[in-house]
C-alpha positions in Angstrom: 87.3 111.5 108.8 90.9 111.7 107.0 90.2 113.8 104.0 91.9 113.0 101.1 92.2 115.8 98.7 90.7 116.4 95.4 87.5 114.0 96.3 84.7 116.4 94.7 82.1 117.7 97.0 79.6 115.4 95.2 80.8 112.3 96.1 81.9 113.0 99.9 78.9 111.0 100.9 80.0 107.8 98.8 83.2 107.9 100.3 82.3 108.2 103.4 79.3 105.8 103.3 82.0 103.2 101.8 84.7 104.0 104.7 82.0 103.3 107.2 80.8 100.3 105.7 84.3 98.9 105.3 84.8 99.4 109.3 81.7 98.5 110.5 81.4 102.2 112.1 78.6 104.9 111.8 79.8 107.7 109.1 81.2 110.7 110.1 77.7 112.8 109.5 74.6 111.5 108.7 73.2 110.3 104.8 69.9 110.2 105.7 69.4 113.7 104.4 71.5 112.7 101.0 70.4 113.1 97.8 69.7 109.1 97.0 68.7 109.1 93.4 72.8 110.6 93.1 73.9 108.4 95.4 72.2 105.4 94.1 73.9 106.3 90.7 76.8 107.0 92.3 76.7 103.7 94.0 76.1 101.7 91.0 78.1 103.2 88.6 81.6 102.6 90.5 79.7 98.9 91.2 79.5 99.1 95.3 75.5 99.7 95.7 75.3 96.0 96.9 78.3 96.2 98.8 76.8 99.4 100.4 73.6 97.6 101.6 74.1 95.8 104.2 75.6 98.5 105.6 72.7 101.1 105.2 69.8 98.8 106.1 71.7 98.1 109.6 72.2 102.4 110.0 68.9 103.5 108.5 66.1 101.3 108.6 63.7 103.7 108.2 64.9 103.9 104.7 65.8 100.2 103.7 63.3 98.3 105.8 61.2 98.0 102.7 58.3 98.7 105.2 59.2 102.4 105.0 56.7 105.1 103.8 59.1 107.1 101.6 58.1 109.2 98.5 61.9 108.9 97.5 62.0 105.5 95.0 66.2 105.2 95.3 66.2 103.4 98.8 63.2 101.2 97.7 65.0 100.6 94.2 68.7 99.9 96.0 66.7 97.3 98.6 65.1 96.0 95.1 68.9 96.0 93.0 70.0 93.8 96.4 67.4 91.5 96.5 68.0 90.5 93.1 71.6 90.0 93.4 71.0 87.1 95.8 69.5 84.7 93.5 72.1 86.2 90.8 75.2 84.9 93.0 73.8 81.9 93.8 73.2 81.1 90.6 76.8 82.2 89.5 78.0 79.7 92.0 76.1 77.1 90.1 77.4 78.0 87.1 80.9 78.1 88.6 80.6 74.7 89.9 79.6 72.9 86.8 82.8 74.7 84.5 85.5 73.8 87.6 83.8 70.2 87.7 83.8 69.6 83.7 87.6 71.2 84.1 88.6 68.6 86.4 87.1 65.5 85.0 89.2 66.7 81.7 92.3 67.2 84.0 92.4 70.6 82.9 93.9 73.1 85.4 92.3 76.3 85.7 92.7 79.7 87.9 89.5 81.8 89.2 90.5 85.3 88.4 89.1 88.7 89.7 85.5 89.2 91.0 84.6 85.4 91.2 87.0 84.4 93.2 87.0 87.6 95.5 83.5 87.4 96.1 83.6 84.1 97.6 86.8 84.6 99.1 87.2 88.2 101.0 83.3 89.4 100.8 80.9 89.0 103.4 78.2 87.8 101.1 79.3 86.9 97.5 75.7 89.5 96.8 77.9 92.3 97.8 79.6 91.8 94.4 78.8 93.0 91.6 80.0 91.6 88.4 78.2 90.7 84.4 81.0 87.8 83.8 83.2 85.6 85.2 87.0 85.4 84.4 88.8 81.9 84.0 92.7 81.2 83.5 93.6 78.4 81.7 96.9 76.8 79.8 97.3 78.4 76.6 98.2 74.8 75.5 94.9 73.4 76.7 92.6 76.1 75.5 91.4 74.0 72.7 90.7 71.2 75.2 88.6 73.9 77.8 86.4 75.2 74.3 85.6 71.9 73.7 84.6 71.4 77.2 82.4 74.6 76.7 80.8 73.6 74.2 79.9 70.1 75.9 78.2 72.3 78.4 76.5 74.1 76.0 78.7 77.6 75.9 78.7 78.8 72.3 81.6 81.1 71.5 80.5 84.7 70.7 83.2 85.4 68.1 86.9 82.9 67.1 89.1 84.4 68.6 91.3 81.3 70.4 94.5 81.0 68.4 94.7 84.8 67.4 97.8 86.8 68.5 95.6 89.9 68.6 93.6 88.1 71.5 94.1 86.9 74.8 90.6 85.8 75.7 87.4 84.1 74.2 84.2 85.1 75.2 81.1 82.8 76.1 77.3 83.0 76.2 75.2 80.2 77.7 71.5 80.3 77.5 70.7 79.5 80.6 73.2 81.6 82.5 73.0 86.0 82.5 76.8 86.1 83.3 79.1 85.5 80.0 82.3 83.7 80.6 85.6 85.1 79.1 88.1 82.0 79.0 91.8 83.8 78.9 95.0 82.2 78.1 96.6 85.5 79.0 95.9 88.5 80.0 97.8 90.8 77.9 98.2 90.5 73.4 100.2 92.0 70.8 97.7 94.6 70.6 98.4 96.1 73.7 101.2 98.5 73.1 103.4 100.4 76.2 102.2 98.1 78.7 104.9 94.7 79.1 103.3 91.8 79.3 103.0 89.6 82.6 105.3 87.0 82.5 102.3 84.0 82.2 104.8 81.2 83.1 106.0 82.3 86.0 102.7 82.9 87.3 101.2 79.7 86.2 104.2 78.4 88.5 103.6 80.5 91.7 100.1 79.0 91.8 98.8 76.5 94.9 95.9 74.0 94.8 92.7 74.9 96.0 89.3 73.7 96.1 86.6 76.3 95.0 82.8 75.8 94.6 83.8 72.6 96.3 86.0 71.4 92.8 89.9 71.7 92.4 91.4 74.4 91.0 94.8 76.5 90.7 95.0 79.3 93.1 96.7 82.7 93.1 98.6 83.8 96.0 97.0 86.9 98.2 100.4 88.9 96.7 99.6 87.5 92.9 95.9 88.5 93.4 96.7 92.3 94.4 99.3 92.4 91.6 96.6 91.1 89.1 93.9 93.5 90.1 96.7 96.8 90.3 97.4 95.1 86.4 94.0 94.7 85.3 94.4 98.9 86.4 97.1 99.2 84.4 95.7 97.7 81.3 92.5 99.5 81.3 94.2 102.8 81.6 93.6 103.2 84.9 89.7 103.7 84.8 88.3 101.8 87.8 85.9 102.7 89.6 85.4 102.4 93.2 84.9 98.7 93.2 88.4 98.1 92.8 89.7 99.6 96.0 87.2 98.0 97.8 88.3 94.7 96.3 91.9 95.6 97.5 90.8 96.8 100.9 88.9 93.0 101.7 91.9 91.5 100.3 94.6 93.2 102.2 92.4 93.2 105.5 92.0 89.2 105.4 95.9 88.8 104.0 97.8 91.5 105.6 100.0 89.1 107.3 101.1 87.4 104.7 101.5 90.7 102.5 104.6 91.4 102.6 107.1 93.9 100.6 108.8 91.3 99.1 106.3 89.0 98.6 104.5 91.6 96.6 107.3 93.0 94.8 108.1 89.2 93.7 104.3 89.4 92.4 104.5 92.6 90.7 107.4 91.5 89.0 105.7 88.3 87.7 102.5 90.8 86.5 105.1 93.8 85.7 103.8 96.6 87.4 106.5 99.1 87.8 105.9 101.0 90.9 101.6 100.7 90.6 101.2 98.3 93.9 102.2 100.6 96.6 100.8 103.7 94.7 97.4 102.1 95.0 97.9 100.3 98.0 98.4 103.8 99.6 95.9 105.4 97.5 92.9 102.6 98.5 94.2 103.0 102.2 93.5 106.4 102.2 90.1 106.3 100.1 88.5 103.4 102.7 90.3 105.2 105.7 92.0 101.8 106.3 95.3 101.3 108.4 97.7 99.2 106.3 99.8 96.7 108.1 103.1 98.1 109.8 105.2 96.7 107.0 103.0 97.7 104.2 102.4 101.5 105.6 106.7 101.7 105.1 106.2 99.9 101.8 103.3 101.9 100.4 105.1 105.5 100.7 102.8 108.7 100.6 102.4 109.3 96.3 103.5 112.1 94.7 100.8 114.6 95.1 100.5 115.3 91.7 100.2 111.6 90.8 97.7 111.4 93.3 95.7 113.8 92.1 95.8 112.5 88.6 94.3 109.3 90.0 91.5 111.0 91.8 90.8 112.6 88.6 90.8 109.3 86.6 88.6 107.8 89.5 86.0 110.4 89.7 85.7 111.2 85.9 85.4 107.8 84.8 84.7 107.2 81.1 81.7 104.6 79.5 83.3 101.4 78.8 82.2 101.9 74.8 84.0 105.4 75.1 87.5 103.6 75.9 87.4 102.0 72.8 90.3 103.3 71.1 91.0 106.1 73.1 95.0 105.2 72.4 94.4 105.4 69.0 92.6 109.1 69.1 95.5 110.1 71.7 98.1 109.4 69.1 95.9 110.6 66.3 95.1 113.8 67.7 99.1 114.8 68.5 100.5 113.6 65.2 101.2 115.7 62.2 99.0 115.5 59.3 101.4 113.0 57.9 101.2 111.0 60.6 97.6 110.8 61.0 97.7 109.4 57.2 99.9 106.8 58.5 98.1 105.9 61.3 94.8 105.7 59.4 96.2 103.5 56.9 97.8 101.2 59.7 94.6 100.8 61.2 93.0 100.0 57.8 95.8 97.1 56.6 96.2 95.5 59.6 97.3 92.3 60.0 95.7 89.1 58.4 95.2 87.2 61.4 93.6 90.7 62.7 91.6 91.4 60.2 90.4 87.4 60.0 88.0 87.9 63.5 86.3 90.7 62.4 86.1 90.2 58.1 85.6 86.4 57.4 86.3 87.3 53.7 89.8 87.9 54.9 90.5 84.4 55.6 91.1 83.9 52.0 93.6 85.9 49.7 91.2 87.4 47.5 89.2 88.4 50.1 91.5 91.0 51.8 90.8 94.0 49.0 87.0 93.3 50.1 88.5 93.0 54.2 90.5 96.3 53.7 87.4 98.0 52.3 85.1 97.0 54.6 87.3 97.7 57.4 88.0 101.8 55.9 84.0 102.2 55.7 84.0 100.7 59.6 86.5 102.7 60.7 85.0 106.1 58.9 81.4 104.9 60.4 82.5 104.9 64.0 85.3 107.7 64.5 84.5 110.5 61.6 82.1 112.1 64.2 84.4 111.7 67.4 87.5 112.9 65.6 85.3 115.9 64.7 84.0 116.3 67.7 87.8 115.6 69.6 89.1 118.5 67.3 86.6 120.9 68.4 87.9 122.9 71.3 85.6 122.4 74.8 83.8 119.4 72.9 82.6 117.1 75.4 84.7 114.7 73.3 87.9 116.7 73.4 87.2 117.0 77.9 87.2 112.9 77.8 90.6 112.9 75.3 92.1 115.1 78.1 90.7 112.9 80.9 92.1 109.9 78.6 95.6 111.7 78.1 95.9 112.3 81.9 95.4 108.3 82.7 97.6 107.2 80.3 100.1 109.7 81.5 99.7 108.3 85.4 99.8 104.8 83.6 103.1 105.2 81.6 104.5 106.7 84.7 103.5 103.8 87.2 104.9 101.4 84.9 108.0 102.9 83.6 108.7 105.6 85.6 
């Protein structure tokens, strides 16, 4: 097996269960003898148990027959998780179909981003996906048009957030549907700071027709789809889990030929990655064990080692999605000077109008702000007065994931900017 460094001892077997099932090949060793309640975990929480599967009920039967006599409940529970996602893409694909179809008989173009489009696309079985929403693309100048589509279907809007500056996306709930639909106009807002924004135009215009879910629809290229996956990195810090380079790995093995270095760089410079495309090219090569084309291996250079360890580190440690809530914030808070922290505190507190409109309706009226401001002090003291003081205290668990949130926006800022 090609070792890559710094994969802890504990999650050996996941990477090599995930190489093996990427290349069809038994794994170097056996898993029979793992320890499958961890590895179940494991699995779900980088979001490749279904992936995994297939893959394990063709090597061990005895386990994943779901005829086996097995005191262990993981492989029974895994067999159980897969089953279930069945029905759950198939009724995703429904769901799809009736957005596209009300999309096109309003004339409304719109791009399949991410995990619904790459599950039908590069996956084996859109099961082997796993995913709690569904990311759609559409005009900013026709997002009032697509709401009022949503609505026709009977999508109600979880919060208003379609003409704020602070937003780039509105999320959806339907009734009869367990995935929630985020409609983005973007995919970056003012409130990102550090990170340039993709240049929206210039992808809108790099885009092909297609027919998905058997309805028209705006396609990304193969190139635009890596760049927008190594940017959905990017913005999140660099926490993704395993998933991701799996998602990379179907989607260079099925384009590889049409992959090329400056095809991609044209991409990354439409989603403005800096350098992050051939660091994690290289990086999910060497995770998955996967041979890169000829012109991508000279393209995707060996990383820095330190860099590479910082995103092993990131991968392997990866923070609760409720614990990256304003992780920049407590970053900057926890290096400034006392004066600064006043400032920052107070910035967070009188924040824009528009801002504070989405989360304090009282704001949307003049005399209301004093109450908006208010409210929003006694918020903010609610939610961070116990993690600042627990970030402050040294070898707090709090303080260890400030640390682990410093190092990934290091390797971020880095990728990016250099």
């Amino acid at each position: 097996m090609n070792s890559v460094p710094d994969i802890p001892t504990e999650y050996r077997v996941l990477i090599a269960c995930l190489r093996s099932a990427f290349t069809g090949t038994p794994p170097d060793g056996t898993p029979a003898s793992a320890d499958w309640t961890v590895f179940f975990r494991q699995a779900r929480e980088h979001g490749v148990d279904t992936y995994l599967y297939p893959w394990l009920a063709t090597r061990i039967p005895t386990l994943f027959s779901g005829r086996a006599d097995t005191c262990d409940p993981a492989p029974p529970a895994w067999r159980t998780r897969f089953l279930e996602a069945l029905p759950h893409a198939s009724q995703r694909r429904r769901q799809l179909s009736d957005i596209l179809k009300a999309f096109a008989d309003a004339r409304l173009d719109v791009i399949v981003l991410k995990g619904a489009w790459l599950s039908e696309t590069v996956y084996d079985d859109p099961a082997q996906r796993t995913m709690s929403d569904i990311d759609l693309l559409v005009r900013a100048d026709a997002r009032d048009a697509c709401h009022a589509v949503l609505l026709g279907l009977g999508y109600a809007a979880r919060s208003d957030t379609l003409h704020s500056r602070f937003a780039y996306d509105q999320t959806y709930d339907h009734p009869e549907h367990r995935d929630f639909l985020e409609l983005h106009w973007h995919v970056a807002s003012d409130m990102d700071s550090g990170a340039p924004a993709p240049d929206i135009a210039a992808i809108w215009r790099h885009t092909s027709s297609a027919v998905f879910c058997g309805h028209p629809v705006r396609s990304l290229s193969p190139e635009d789809q890596l760049a927008h996956l190594v940017q959905h990195m990017l913005h999140h810090l660099f926490a993704a889990p395993l998933r991701v380079y799996v998602d990379i790995a179907l989607l260079v093995r099925k384009y590889g030929d049409r992959l090329t270095p400056a095809a991609i760089e044209a991409a990354g410079a439409r989603w403005r990655t800096g350098r992050a495309i051939p660091f994690v090219l290289r990086l999910a090569s060497e995770l998955l064990a996967f041979t890169l084309p000829s012109a991508l291996r000279v393209y995707a250079q060996e990383p820095d080692a330190v860099r590479r360890s910082q995103a092993l580190q990131a991968l392997f440690h990866l923070p609760e999605a409720h614990e990256r809530s304003g992780e920049v914030t407590l970053l900057r808070f926890k290096e400034a000077s006392s004066l600064g922290r006043l400032r920052l505190v107070l910035a967070r507190i009188f924040m824009p109008r528009t801002f504070l409109s989405l989360h304090y309706p009282c704001a949307r009226r003049t005399c209301g702000l004093p109450l908006a401001w208010f409210r929003r002090a006694c918020d903010l003291r609610r939610h961070n007065r116990a993690k600042i003081k627990a970030l402050l205290t040294p070898g707090s668990a709090e303080e260890q994931r400030l640390k682990d949130a410093a190092l990934r926006a290091d390797l971020t800022a880095w990728l990016l900017h250099g």
